[in-house]
C-alpha positions as CSV (number, residue, x, y, z in Angstrom):
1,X,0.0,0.0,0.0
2,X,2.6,2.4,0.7
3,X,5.1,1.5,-2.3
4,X,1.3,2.4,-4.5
5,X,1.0,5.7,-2.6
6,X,4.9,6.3,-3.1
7,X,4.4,5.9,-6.6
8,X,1.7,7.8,-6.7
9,X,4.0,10.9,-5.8
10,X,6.8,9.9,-7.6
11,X,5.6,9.6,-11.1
12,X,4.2,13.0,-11.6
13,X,7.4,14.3,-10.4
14,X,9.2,12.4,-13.1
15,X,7.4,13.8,-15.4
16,X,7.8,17.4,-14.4
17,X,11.9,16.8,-14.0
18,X,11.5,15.6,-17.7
19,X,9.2,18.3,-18.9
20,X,11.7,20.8,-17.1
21,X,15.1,19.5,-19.1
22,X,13.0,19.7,-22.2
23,X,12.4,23.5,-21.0
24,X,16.0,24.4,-20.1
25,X,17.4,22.6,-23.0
26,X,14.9,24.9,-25.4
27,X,16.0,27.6,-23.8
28,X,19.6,26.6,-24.3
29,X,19.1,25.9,-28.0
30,X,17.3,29.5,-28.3
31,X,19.9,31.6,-26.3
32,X,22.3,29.5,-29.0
33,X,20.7,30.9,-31.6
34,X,23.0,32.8,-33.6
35,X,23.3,36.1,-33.9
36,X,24.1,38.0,-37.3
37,X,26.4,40.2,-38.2
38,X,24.6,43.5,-37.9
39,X,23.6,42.5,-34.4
40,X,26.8,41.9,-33.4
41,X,28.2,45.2,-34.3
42,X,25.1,47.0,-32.4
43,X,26.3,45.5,-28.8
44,X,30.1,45.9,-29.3
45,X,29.2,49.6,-30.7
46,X,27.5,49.7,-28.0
47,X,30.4,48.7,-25.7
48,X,32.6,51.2,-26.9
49,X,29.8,54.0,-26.6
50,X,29.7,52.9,-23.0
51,X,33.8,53.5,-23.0
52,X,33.8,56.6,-24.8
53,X,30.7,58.4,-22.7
54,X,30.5,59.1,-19.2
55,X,27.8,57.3,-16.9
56,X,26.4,55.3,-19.8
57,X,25.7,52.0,-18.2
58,X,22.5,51.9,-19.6
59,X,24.0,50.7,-22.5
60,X,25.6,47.6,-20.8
61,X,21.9,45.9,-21.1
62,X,22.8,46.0,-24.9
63,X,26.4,44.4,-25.2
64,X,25.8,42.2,-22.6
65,X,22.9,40.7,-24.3
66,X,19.7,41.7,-21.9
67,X,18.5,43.8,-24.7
68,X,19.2,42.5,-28.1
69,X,17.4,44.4,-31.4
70,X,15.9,42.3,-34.8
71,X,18.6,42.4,-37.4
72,X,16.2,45.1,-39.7
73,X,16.6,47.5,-36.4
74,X,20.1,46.5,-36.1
75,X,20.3,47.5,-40.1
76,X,18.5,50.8,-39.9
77,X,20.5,52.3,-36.9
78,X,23.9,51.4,-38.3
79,X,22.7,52.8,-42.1
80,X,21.5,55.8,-40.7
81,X,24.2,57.0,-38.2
82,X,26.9,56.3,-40.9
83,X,24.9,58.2,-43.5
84,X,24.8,60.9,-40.3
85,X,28.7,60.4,-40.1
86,X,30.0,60.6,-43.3
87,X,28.3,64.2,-43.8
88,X,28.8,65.4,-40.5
89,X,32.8,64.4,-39.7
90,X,35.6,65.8,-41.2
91,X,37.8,62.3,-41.8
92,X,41.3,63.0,-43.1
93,X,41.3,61.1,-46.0
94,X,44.5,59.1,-47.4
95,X,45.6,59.7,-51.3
96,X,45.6,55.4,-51.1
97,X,42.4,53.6,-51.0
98,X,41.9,51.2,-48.2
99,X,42.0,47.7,-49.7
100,X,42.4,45.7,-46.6
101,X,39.3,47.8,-45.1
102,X,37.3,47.2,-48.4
103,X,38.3,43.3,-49.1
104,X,37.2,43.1,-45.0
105,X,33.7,44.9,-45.8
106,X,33.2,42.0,-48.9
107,X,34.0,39.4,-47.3
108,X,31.2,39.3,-44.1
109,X,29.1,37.2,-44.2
110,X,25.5,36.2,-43.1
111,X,23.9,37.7,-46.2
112,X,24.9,41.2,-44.4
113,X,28.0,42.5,-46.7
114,X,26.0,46.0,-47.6
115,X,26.0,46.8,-44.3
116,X,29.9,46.4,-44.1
117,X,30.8,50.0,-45.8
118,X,28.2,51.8,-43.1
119,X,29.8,49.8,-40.3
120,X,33.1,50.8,-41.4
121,X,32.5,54.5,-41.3
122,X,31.0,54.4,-37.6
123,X,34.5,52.3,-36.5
124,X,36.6,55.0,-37.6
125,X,34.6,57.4,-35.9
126,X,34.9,56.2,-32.8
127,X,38.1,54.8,-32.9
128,X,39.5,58.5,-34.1
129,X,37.5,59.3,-30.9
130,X,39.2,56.9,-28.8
131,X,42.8,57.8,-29.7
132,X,42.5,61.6,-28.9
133,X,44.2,63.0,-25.7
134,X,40.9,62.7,-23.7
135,X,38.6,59.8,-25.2
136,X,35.9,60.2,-22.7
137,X,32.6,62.4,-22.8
138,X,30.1,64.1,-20.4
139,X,26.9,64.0,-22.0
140,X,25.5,66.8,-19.4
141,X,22.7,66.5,-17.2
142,X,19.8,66.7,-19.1
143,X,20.9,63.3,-21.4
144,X,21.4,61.5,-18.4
145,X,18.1,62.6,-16.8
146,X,16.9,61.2,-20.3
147,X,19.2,58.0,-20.3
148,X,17.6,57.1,-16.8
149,X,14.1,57.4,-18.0
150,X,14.5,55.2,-20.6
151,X,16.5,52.4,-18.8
152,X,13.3,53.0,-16.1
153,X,10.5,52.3,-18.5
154,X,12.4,50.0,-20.6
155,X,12.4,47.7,-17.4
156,X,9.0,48.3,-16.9
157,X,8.2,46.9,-20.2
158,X,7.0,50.4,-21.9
159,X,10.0,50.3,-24.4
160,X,10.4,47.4,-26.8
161,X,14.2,47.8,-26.9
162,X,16.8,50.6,-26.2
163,X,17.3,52.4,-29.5
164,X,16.7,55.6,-28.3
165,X,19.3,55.4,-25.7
166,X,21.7,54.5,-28.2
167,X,20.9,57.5,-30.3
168,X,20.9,59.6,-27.2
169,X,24.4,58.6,-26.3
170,X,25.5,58.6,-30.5
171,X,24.2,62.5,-30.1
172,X,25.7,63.8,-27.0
173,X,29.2,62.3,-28.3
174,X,28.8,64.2,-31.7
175,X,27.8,67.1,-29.9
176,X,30.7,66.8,-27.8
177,X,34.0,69.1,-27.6
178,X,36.9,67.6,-29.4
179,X,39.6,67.7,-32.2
180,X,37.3,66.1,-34.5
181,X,35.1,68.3,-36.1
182,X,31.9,67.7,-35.6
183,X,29.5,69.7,-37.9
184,X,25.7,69.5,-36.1
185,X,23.7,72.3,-37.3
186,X,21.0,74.1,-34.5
187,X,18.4,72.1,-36.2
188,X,19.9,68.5,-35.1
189,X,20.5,70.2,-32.1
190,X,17.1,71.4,-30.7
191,X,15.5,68.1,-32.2
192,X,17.7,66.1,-29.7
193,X,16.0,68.6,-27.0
194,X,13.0,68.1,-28.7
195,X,12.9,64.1,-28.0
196,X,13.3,65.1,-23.9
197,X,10.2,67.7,-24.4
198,X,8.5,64.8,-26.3
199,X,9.0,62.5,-23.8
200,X,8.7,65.0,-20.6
201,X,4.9,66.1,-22.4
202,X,3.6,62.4,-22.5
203,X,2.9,62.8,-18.5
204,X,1.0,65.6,-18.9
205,X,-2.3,66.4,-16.2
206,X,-5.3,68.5,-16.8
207,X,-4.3,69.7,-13.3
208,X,-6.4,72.5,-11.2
209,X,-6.7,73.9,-8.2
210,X,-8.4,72.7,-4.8
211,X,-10.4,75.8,-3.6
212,X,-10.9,74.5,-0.3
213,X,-7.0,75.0,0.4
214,X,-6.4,77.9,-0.9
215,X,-5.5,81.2,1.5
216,X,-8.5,83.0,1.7
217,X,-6.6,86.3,0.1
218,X,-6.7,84.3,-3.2
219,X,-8.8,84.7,-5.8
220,X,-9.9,81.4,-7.5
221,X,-11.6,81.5,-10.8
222,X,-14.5,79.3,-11.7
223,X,-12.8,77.0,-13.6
224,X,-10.0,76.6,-10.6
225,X,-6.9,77.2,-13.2
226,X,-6.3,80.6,-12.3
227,X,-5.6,82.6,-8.8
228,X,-4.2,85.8,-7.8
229,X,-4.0,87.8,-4.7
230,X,-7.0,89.9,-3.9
231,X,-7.2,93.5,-1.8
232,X,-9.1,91.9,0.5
233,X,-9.5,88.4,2.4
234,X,-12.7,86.4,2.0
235,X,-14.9,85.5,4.9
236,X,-14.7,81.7,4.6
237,X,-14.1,78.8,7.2
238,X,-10.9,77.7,8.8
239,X,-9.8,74.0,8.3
240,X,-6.5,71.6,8.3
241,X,-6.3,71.7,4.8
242,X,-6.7,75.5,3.9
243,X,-3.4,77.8,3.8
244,X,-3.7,80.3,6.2
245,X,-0.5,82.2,6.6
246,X,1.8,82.0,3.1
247,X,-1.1,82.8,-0.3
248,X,-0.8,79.5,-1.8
249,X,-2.9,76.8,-2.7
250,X,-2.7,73.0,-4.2
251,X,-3.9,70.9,-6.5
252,X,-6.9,68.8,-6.5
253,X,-5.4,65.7,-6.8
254,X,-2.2,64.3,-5.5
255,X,0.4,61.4,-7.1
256,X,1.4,58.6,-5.6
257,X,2.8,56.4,-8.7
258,X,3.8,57.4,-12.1
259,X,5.1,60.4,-14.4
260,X,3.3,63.9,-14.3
261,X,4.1,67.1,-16.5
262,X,2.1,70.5,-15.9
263,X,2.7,74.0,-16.8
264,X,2.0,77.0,-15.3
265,X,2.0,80.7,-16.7
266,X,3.2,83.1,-13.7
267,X,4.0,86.4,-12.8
268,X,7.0,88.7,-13.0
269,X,7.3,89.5,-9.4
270,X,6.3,86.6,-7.0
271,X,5.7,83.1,-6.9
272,X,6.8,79.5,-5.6
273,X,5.5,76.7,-7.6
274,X,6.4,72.7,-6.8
275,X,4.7,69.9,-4.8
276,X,3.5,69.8,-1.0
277,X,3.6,65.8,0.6
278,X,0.5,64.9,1.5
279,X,1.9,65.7,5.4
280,X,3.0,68.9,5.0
281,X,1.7,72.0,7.5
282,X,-0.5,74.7,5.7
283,X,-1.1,76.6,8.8
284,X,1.3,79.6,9.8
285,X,4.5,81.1,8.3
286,X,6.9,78.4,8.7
287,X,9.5,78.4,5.5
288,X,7.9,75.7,2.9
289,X,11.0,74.2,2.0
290,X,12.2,70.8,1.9
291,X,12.3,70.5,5.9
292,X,8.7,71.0,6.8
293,X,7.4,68.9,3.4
294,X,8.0,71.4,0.2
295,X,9.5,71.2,-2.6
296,X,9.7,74.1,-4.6
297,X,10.7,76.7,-6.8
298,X,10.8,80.8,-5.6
299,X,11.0,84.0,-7.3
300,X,10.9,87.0,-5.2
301,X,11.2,90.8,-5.9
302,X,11.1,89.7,-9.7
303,X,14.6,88.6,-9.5
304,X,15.3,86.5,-6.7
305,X,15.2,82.7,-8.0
306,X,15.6,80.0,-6.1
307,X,15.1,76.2,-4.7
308,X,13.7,76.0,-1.5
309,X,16.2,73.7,0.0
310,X,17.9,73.8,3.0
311,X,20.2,76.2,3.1
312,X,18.5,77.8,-0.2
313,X,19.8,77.4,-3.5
314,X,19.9,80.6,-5.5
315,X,19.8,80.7,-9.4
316,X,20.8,82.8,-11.8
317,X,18.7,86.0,-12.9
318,X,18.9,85.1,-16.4
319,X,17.0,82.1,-15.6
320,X,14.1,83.3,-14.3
321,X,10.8,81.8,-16.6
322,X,7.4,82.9,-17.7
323,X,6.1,79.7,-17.8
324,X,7.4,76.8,-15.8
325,X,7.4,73.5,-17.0
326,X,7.0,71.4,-13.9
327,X,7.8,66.9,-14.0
328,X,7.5,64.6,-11.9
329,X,8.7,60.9,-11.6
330,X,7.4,59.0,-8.7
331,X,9.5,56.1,-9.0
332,X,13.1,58.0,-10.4
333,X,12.1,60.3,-7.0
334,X,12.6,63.2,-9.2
335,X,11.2,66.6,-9.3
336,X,12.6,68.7,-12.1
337,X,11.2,72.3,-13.3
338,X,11.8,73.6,-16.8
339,X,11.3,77.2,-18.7
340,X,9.0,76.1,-21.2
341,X,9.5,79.1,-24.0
342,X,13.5,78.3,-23.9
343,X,13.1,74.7,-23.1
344,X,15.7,74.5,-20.9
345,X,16.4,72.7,-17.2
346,X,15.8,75.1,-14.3
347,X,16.8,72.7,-11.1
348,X,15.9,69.1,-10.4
349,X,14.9,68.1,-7.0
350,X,16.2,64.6,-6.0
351,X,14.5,62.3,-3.1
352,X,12.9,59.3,-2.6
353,X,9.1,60.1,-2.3
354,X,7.2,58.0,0.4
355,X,4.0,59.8,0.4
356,X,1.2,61.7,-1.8
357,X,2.5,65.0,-3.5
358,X,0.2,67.6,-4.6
359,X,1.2,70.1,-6.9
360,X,1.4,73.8,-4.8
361,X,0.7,77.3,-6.2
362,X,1.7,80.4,-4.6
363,X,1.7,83.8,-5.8
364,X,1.1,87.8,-3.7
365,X,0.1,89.6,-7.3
366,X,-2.8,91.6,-7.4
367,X,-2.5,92.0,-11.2
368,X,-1.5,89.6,-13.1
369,X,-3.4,85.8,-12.5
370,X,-0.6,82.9,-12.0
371,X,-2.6,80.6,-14.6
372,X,-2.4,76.3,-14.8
373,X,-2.0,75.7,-18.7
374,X,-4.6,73.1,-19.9
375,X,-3.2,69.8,-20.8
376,X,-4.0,70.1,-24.4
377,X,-1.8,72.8,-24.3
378,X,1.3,71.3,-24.1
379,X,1.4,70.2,-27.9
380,X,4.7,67.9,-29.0
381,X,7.4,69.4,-31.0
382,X,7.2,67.9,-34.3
383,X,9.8,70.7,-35.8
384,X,12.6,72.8,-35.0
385,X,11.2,76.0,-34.8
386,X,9.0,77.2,-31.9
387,X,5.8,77.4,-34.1
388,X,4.6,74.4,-32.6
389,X,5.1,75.4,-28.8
390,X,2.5,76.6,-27.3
């Protein structure tokens, strides 16, 4: 009775050690798979990039494997940066014609030897790149705000692969400082900003403001996307969630998860615009900066910019907006504000969010209305000229 019952239990599990080796042993054969020529250029290319620029690790999913593209992708991003190449780089180019390096470019194989003079072009690059005095790049700020997006979604399934990080990283190196002489016109140039606006203004929010918190000196209009300060205070009730000391007020709903993009037209003298957490005081004058829950942006006196940190962080004059760009990513625990009519970076706050954040609004003019842009408002760049930005 018990040997019956014993191999009761024992022959299902036979069968699921067999049905298991036939797994691991398709997966083996599929990982065996090989690879073709093109796709085998795109992840060392890609380890080189990863040499050559400065805190691109992002690209070690790619030449390692984690991430590898179809051959036609493969194909298309190596025909189109060498066409990029060849008229943008000044090569110094020998009287004798490179018979090696044209015999080598016949000879792949894989069905693949078109794509040999392309991939040829983009070696010299960056080996010409490689052999200068100082072979590395800093892409700046703004491309590794980018580059750390993309790696984020791209884990999170939303990307199918990460092409745009390699393009990212092919652009900051061409738009880098060196002896070679890289030729990118203003065009190329604002259409590489235009991919972060892009991006930035998919997480936009019809955003608007919660009336029931705002100072009772403000003006709200009916359709809660504008405020200003009034002459006189409204007779209205006193509760936990109403400002009653600084004029500010915040927005309806608060994030917890996810990406968020809103704008916001402001004044030329005061304002301080950002998020409150969900735990932050309203009552009193106590400074709302990044001690007691804020995190924000100031002007003051119509000059005086700056982040609300602790001790405060002034900015430059010259950078003061008109209308802000403010982004959120709950996840990268990042709080960035932009000037939207010169799309450029302003100051990024950097923490790891634990709690609701409501977007805040704060503003002492009596004449001109601080005004939430609608979210059909912030209309993607589709070319290099600020027609399209709104």
């Amino acid at each position: 009775m018990m040997k019956e019952c014993l191999q009761f239990l024992i022959e299902p599990a036979k069968k699921l050690k067999i049905r298991l080796k036939e797994s691991r042993k398709k997966v083996k054969l599929e990982k065996k798979e090989p690879l073709v020529e093109s796709q085998l250029f795109i992840m060392e290319l890609a380890r080189e990039l990863n040499r050559i620029c400065q805190r691109s690790n992002i690209l070690c999913h790619i030449w390692t494997g984690e991430d590898i593209w179809t051959a036609s992708v493969c194909r298309e991003f190596i025909v189109e940066w060498a066409t990029v190449l060849e008229k943008r780089v000044q090569y110094e180019k020998s009287e004798k014609k490179d018979w090696k390096g044209h015999l080598l470019c016949m000879l792949e194989g894989g069905g693949e030897y078109d794509m040999g003079p392309h991939k040829r072009v983009i070696m010299d690059w960056t080996r010409n790149i490689k052999g200068r005095p100082q072979p590395t790049v800093w892409p700046g700020e703004p491309v590794l705000m980018m580059l750390d997006d993309l790696e984020f979604q791209w884990k999170r399934g939303r990307l199918p692969n990460l092409f745009p990080a390699m393009e990212l990283v092919m652009l900051a190196v061409l738009n880098a400082d060196s002896p070679i002489k890289v030729l990118i016109s203003l065009t190329e140039f604002l259409l590489f900003f235009f991919a972060v606006w892009n991006w930035i203004c998919d997480a936009a929010e019809d955003v608007t403001l919660d009336s029931e918190s705002a100072h009772s000196g403000l003006l709200i209009s009916d359709d809660e996307k504008r405020m200003r300060c009034g002459l006189e205070r409204r007779d209205i009730p006193r509760c936990p969630r109403r400002f009653d000391g600084w004029w500010c007020a915040v927005g309806q709903e608060g994030y917890a998860s996810g990406r968020h993009y809103w704008e916001v037209e402001v004044g030329e003298r005061d304002w301080r615009l950002g998020v409150a957490k969900a735990s932050a005081v309203r009552q009193g004058f106590r400074s709302l900066n990044t001690d007691t829950g804020y995190l924000t942006l100031r002007l003051e006196r119509g000059t005086d910019l700056k982040a609300l940190t602790v001790p405060a962080t002034p900015l430059p004059q010259s950078l003061v907006p008109r209308k802000v760009g403010i982004y959120l990513d709950y996840e990268q625990s990042q709080l960035s504000f932009y000037d939207v009519e010169k799309r450029s970076h302003l100051y990024t706050y950097t923490e790891k969010f634990t709690e609701e954040l409501y977007p805040v609004f704060g503003t002492v003019e009596v004449v001109k209305d601080l005004v939430i842009r609608p979210a059909d408002a912030k209309q993607r760049c589709l070319c290099p000229g600020p027609c399209l930005w709104n």
